[in-house]
N, C-alpha and C positions, 0 to 999 in steps of 0.2 A: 645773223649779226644784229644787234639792238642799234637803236635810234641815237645811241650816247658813242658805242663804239663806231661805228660808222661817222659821226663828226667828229670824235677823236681821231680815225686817219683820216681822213679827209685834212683836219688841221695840221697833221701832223705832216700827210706829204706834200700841202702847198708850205710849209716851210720849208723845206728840205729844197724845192724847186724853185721857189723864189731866191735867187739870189739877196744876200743884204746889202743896204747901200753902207756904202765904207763910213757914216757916221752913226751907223746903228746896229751895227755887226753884233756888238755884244750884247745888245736888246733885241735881237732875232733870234742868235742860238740860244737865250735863257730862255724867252716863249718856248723855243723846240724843246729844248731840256722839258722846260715843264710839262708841257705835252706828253713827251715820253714818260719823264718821272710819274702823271697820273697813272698810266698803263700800267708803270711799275706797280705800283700799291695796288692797285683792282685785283694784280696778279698775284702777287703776295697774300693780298686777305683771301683771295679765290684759294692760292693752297693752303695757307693756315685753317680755311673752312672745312677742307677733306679733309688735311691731315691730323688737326686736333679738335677738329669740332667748331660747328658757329660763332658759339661764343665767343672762341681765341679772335675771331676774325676781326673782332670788335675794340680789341687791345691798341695801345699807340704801336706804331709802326715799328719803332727800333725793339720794343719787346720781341713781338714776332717775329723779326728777325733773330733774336736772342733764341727761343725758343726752338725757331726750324734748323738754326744751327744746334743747337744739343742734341738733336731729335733727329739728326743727320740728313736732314734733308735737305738743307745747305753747305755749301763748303766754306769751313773759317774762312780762308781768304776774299769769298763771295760777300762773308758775312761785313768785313772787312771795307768792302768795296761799298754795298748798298746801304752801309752806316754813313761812310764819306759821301757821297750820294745826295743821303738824304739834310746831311750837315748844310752842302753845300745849295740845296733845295731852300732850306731855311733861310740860310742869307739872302737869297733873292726874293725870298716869299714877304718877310721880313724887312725888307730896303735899306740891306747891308751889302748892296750887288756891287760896291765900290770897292769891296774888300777882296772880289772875285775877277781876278784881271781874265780881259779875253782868251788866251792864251790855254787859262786854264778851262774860261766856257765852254771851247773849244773841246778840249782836253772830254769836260764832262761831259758834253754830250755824246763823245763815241763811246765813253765808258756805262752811261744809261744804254746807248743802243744795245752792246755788249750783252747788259747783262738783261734785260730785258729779252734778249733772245735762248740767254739761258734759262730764266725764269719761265721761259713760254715753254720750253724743251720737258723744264719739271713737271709745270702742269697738264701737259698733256699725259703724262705717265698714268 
């Protein structure tokens, strides 16, 4: 394991174990989201890199997602999910996070974990 994924979980499981304080909740699980959401992409260009070659790896994100679903290497509904994802990646990245109620950070961050576990399942194939 590299020097970047290793302080990726490392950050990734002091958030999950640090409780948040009740005025920062929704500023704790978007750090986790994004945390995980990087994993996501690493993992994503990782299999766009096998499966269509380097260069694909190199595309914006929701392309490659386009693509590995045509290419079946994703499932539409997956495709579906890590577009919404990535939308809602944007708003926070962006400092539209007012637009993203907790509820729903909530909401996304089990849906990164999710798919990120799926995503990991792919690439090991």
């Amino acid at each position: 394991m590299g020097v970047l994924s290793t302080l990726l979980l490392r950050t990734r499981r002091s958030a999950w174990r640090t409780p948040p304080r009740k005025d920062s909740a929704a500023h704790d699980y978007a750090g986790a989201f994004l945390v995980i959401w990087n994993e996501i992409e690493v993992t994503l260009r990782n299999i766009a890199s096998r499966s269509l070659g380097e260069s694909a790896a190199l595309a914006p994100l929701s392309k490659i997602v386009e693509v590995l679903t045509h290419k079946q290497v994703l499932a539409t509904s997956d495709q579906k999910r890590l577009l919404w994802l990535l939308e809602v990646r944007n708003e926070i990245v962006h400092g539209r996070k007012d637009h993203v109620s907790n509820s729903q950070i909530l909401s996304v961050l089990r849906e990164a974990e999710f798919q990120l576990k799926r995503l990991s399942n792919i690439s090991m194939k």
